[in-house]
C-alpha positions as CSV (number, residue, x, y, z in Angstrom):
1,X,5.0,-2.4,20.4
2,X,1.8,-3.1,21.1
3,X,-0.9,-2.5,18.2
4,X,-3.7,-3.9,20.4
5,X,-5.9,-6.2,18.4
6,X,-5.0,-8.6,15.1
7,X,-5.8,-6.4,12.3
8,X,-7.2,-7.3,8.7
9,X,-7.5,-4.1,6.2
10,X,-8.0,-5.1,2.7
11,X,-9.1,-2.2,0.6
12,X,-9.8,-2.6,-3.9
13,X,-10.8,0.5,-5.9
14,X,-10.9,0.8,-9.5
15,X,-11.1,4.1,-11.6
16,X,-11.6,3.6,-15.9
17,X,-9.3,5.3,-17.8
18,X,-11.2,7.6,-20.4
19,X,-9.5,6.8,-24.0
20,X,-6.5,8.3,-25.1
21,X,-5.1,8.8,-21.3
22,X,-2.3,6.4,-20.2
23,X,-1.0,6.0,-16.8
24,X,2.4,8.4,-16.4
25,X,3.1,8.0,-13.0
26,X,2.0,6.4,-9.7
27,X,3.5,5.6,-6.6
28,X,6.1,2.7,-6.1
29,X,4.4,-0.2,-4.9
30,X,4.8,-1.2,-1.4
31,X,4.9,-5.3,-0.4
32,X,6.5,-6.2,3.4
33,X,6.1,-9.6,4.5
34,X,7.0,-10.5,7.8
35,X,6.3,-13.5,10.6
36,X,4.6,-10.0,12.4
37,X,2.6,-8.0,9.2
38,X,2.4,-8.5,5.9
39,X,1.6,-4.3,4.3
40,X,0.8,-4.1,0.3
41,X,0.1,-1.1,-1.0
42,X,-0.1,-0.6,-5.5
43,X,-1.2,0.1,-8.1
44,X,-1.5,-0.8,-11.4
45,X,-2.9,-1.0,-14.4
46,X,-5.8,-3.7,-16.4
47,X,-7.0,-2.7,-19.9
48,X,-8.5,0.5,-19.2
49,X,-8.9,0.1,-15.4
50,X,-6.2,1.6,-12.4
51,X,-6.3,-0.6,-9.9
52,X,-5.4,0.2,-6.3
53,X,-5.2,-2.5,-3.5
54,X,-4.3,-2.2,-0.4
55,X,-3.8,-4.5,2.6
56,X,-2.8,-4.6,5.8
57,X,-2.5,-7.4,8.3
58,X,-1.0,-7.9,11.3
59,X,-0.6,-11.5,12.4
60,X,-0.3,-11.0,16.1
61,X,-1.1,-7.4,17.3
62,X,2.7,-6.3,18.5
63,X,5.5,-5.4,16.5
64,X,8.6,-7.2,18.6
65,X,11.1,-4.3,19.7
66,X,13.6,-5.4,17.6
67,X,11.6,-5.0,14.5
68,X,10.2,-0.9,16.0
69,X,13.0,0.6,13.3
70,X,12.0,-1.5,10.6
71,X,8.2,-0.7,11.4
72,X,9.0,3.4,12.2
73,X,10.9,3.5,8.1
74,X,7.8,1.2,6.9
75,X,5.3,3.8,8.1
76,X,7.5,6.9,6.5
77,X,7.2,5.1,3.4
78,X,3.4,3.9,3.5
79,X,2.9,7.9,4.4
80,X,5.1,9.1,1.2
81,X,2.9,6.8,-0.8
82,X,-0.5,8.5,0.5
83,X,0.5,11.7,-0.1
84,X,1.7,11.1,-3.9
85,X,0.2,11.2,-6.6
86,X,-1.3,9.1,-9.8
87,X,-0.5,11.0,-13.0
88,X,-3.0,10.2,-16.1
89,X,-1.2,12.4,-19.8
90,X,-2.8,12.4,-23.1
């Protein structure tokens, strides 16, 4: 599969955490690393900062046929973690 180009996506964001809120839930982090991409995708907590980084490289521009099925479950799972959620409770 051709992607086209060499990609390079890296993405940080940071929300503060008012006092008395703690982290509940957030999605399960994602971390691939392959000879092809490497795809993180978290987050996670410091002091009273969430943390979400993302990045997304891929080395040559193809995905090798033999690695499409790996890729196609890879992208299901990037998609669950998009559509979750991050939970904050008192």
């Amino acid at each position: 599969m051709d992607v086209g180009y060499k990609v390079f996506n890296q993405v940080s964001r940071s929300v503060f955490i008012p006092k008395g809120y703690k982290l509940e839930f957030s999605p399960k982090k994602i971390d691939v690393k392959n000879e092809d991409y490497r795809i993180l995708m978290e987050y996670h907590l410091e002091g009273d900062k969430l943390l979400f980084n993302k990045e997304i490289i891929f080395y040559n521009g193809i995905i090798p046929v033999d690695r499409v099925k790996e890729w196609n479950a890879l992208q299901l799972e990037m998609s669950r973690f998009y559509s979750d959620f991050v939970l904050l409770t008192r």
